[in-house]
C-alpha atoms as an extended CHARMM CRD file, in Angstrom:
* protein
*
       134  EXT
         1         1  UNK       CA              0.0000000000        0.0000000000        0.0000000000  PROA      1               0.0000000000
         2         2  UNK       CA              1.1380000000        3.5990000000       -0.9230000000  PROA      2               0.0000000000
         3         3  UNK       CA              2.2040000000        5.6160000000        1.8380000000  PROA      3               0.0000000000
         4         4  UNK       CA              2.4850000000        9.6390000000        1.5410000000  PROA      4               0.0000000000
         5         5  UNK       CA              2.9370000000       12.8910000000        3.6520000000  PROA      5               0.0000000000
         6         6  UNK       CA              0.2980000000       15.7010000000        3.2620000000  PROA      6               0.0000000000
         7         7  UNK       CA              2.0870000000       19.4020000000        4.5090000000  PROA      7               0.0000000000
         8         8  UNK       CA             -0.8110000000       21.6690000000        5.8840000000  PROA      8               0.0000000000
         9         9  UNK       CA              0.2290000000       25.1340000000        7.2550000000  PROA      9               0.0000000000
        10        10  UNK       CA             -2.3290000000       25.1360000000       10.5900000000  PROA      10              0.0000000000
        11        11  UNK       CA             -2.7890000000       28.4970000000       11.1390000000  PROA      11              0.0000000000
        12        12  UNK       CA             -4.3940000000       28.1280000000        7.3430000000  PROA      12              0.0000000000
        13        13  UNK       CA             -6.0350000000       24.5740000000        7.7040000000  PROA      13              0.0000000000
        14        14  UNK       CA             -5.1730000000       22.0750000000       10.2100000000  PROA      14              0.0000000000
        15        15  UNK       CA             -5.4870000000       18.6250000000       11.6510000000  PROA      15              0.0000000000
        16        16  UNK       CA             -8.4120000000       19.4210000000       13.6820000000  PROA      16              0.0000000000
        17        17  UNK       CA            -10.0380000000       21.2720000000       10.3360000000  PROA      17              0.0000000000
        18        18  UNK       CA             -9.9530000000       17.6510000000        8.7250000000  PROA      18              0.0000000000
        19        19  UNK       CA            -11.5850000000       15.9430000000       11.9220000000  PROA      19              0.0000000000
        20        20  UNK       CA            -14.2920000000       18.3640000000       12.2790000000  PROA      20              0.0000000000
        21        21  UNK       CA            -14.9180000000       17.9610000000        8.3350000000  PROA      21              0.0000000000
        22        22  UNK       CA            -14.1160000000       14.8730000000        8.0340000000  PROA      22              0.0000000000
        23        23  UNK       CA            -13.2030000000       14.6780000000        4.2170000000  PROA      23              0.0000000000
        24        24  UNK       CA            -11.8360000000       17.5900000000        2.2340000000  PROA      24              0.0000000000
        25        25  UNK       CA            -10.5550000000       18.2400000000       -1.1470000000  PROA      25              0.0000000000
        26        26  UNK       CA             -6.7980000000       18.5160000000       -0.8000000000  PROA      26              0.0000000000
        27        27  UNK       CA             -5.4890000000       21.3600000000       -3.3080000000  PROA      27              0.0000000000
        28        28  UNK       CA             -3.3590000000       24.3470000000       -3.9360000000  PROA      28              0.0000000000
        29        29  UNK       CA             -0.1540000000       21.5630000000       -5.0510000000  PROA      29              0.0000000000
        30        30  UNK       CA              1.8030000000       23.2670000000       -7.3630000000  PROA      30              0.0000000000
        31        31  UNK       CA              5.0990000000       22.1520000000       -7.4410000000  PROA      31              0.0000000000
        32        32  UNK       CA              5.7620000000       19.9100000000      -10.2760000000  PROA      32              0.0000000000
        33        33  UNK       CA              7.4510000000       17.0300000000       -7.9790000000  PROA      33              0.0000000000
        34        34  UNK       CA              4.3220000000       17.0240000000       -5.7480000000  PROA      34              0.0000000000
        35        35  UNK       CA              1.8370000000       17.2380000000       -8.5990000000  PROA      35              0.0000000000
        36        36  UNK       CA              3.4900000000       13.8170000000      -10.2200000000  PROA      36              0.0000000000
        37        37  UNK       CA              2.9990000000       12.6140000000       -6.5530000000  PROA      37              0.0000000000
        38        38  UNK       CA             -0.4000000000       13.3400000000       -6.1920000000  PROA      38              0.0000000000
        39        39  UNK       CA             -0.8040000000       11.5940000000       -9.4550000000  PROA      39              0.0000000000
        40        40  UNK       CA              0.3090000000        8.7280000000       -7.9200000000  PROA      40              0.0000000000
        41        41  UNK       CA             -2.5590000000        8.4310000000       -5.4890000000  PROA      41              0.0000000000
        42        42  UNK       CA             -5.4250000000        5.7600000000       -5.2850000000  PROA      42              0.0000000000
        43        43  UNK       CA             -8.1920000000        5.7260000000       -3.0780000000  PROA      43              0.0000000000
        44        44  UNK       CA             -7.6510000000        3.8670000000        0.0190000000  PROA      44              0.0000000000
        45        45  UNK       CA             -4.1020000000        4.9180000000        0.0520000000  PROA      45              0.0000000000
        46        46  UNK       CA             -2.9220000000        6.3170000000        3.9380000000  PROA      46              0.0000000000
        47        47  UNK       CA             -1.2820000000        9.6050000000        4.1860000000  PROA      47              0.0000000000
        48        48  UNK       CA              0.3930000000       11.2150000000        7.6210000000  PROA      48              0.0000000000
        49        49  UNK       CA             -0.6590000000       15.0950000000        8.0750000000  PROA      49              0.0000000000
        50        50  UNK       CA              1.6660000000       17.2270000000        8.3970000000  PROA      50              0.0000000000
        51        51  UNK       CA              1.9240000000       20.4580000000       10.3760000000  PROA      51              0.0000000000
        52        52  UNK       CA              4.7940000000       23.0280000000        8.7290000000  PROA      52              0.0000000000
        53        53  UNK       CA              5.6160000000       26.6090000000       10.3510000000  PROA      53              0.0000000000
        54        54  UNK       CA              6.2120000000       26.9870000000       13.9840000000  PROA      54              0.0000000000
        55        55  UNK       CA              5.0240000000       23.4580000000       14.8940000000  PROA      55              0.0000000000
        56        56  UNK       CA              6.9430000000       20.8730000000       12.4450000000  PROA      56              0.0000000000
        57        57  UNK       CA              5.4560000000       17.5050000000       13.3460000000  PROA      57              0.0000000000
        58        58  UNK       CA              2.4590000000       14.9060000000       11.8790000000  PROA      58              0.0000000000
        59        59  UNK       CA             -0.0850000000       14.8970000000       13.9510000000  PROA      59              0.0000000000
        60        60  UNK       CA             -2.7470000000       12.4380000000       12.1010000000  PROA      60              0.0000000000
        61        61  UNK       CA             -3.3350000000        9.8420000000        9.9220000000  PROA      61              0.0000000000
        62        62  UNK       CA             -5.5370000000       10.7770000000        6.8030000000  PROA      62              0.0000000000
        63        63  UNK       CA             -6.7540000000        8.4110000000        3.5130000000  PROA      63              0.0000000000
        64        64  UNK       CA             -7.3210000000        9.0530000000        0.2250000000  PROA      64              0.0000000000
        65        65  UNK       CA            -10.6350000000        8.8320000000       -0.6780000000  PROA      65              0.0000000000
        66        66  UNK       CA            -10.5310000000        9.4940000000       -4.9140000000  PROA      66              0.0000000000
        67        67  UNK       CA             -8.5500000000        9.2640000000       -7.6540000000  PROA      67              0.0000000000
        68        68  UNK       CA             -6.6780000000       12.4170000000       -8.7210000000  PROA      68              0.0000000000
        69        69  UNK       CA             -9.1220000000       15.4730000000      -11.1840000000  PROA      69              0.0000000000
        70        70  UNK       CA             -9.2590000000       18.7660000000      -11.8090000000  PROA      70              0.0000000000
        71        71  UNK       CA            -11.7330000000       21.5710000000      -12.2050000000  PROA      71              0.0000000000
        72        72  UNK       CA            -12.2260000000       22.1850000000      -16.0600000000  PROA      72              0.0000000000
        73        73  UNK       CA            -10.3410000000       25.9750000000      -15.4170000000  PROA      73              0.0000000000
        74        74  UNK       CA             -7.2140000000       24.7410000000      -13.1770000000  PROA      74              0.0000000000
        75        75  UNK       CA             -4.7350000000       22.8190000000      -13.8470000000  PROA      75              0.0000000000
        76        76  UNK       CA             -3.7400000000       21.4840000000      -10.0740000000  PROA      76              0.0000000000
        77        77  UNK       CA             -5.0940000000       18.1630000000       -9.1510000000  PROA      77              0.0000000000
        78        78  UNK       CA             -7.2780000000       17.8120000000       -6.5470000000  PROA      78              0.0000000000
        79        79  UNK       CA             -7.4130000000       14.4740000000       -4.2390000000  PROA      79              0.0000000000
        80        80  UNK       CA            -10.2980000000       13.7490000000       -1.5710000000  PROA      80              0.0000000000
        81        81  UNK       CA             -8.3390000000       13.0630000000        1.7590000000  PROA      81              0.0000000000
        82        82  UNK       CA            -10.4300000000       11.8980000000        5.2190000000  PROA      82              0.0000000000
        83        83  UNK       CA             -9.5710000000       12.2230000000        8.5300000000  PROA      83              0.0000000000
        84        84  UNK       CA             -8.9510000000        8.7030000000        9.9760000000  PROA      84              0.0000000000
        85        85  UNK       CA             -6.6580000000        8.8500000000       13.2920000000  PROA      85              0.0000000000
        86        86  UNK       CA             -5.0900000000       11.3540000000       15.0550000000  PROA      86              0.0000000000
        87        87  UNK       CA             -1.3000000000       10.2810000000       16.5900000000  PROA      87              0.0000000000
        88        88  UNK       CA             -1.3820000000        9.7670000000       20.1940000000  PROA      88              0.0000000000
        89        89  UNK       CA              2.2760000000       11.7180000000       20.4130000000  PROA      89              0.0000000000
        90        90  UNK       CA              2.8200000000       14.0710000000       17.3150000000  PROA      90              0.0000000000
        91        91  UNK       CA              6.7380000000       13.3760000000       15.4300000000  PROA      91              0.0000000000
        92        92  UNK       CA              8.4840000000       16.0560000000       14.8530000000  PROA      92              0.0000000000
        93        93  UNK       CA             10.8320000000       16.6980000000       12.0910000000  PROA      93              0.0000000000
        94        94  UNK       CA             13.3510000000       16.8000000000       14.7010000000  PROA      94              0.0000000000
        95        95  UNK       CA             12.6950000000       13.4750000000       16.0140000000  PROA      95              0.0000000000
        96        96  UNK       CA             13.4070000000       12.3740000000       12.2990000000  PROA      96              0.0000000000
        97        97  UNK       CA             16.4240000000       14.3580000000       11.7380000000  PROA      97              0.0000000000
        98        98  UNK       CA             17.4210000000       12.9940000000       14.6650000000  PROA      98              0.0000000000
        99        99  UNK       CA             17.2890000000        9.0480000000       14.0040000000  PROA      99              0.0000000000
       100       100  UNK       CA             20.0450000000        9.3980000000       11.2300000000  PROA      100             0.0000000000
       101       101  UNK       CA             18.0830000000        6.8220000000        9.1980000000  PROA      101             0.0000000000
       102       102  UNK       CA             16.1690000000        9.3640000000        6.8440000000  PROA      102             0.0000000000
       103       103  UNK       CA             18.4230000000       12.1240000000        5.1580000000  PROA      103             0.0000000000
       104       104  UNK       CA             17.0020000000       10.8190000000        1.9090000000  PROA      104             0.0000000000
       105       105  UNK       CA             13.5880000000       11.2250000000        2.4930000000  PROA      105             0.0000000000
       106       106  UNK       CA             12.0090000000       13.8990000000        0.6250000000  PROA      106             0.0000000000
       107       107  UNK       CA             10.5300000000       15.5140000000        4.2260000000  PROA      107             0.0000000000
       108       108  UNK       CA             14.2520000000       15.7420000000        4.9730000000  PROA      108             0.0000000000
       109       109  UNK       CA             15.6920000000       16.6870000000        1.9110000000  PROA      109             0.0000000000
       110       110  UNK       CA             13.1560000000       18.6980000000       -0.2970000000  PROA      110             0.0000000000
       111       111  UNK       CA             11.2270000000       20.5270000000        3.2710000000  PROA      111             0.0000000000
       112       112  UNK       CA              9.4340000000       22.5570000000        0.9770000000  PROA      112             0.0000000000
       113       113  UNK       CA              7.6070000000       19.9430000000       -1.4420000000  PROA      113             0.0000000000
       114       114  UNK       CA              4.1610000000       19.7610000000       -0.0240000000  PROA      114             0.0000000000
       115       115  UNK       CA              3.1700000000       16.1710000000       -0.8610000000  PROA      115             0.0000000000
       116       116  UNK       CA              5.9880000000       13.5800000000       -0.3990000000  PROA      116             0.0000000000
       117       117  UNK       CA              5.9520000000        9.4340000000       -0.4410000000  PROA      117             0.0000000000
       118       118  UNK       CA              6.5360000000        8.0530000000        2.3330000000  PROA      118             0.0000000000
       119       119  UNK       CA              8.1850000000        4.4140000000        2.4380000000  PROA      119             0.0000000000
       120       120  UNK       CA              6.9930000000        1.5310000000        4.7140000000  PROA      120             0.0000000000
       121       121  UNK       CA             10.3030000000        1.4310000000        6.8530000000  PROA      121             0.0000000000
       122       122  UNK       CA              9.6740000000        5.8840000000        7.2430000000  PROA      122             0.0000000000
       123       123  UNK       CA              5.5500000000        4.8560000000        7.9560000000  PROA      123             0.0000000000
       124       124  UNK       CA              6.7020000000        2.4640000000       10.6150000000  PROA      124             0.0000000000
       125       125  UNK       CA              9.1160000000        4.3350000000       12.3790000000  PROA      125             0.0000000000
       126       126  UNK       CA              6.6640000000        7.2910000000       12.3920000000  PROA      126             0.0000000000
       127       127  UNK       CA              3.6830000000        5.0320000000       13.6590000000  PROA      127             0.0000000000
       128       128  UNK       CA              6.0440000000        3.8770000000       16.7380000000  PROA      128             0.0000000000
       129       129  UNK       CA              7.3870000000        6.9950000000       17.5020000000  PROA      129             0.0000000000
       130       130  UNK       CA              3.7580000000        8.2000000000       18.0160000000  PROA      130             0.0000000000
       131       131  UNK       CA              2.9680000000        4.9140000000       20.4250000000  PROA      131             0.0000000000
       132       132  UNK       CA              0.8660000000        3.1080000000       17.7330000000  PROA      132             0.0000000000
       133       133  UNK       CA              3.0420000000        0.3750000000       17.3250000000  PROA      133             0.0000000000
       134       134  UNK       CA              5.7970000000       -1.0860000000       19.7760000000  PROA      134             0.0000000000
């Protein structure tokens, strides 16, 4: 199963946004990188939410709830995302600078792309970090 990383400014729309809509339509992508990534997505595909600014840390859990489209006047895709579980301890970018094991992850390396994969060794580690897996 696909695994990505959804950046959110919270100030602008947050974590607790999602919960208290429950699905949204994910949008304003524009880098090219991130586009192709958003591409990439299929429903039922999990995503961690991401909170960038002050804060720096994923604080949720979201899925992917539709393929990729656009409105007939923009050319960013839009993706339907729902709120699925928040983390019991938010990770920090920090925390994941920190472990040494991820300088080639994209949240590492590229901090400003705004949609990023995320592998199965980076969703575990994440997951365990928070206290949902030991």
């Amino acid at each position: 199963m696909p695994y990505w990383l959804l950046k959110t400014e919270p100030s602008e729309y947050s974590w607790a946004d999602l919960v208290r809509e429950a699905v949204t339509v994910w949008d304003g992508v524009k880098a090219a990188p991130a586009i192709k990534n958003i591409q990439r997505m299929k429903p039922g595909d999990k995503a961690l939410i991401y909170h960038t600014g002050k804060e720096r840390r994923i604080v949720g859990i979201a899925e992917i709830t539709s393929l990729p489209y656009y409105k007939p006047t923009s050319s960013e895709p839009l993706i339907k995302v729902a709120a699925r579980e928040e983390l019991p301890t938010a990770v920090t970018l920090k925390t994941i600078k920190d472990s040494g094991s991820f300088k080639d992850w994209d949240l590492v390396r590229l901090p400003r792309l705004s949609v990023v994969p995320v592998s199965e060794t980076q969703w575990t580690y994440v997951l365990t970090r928070a206290g949902l897996r030991n």
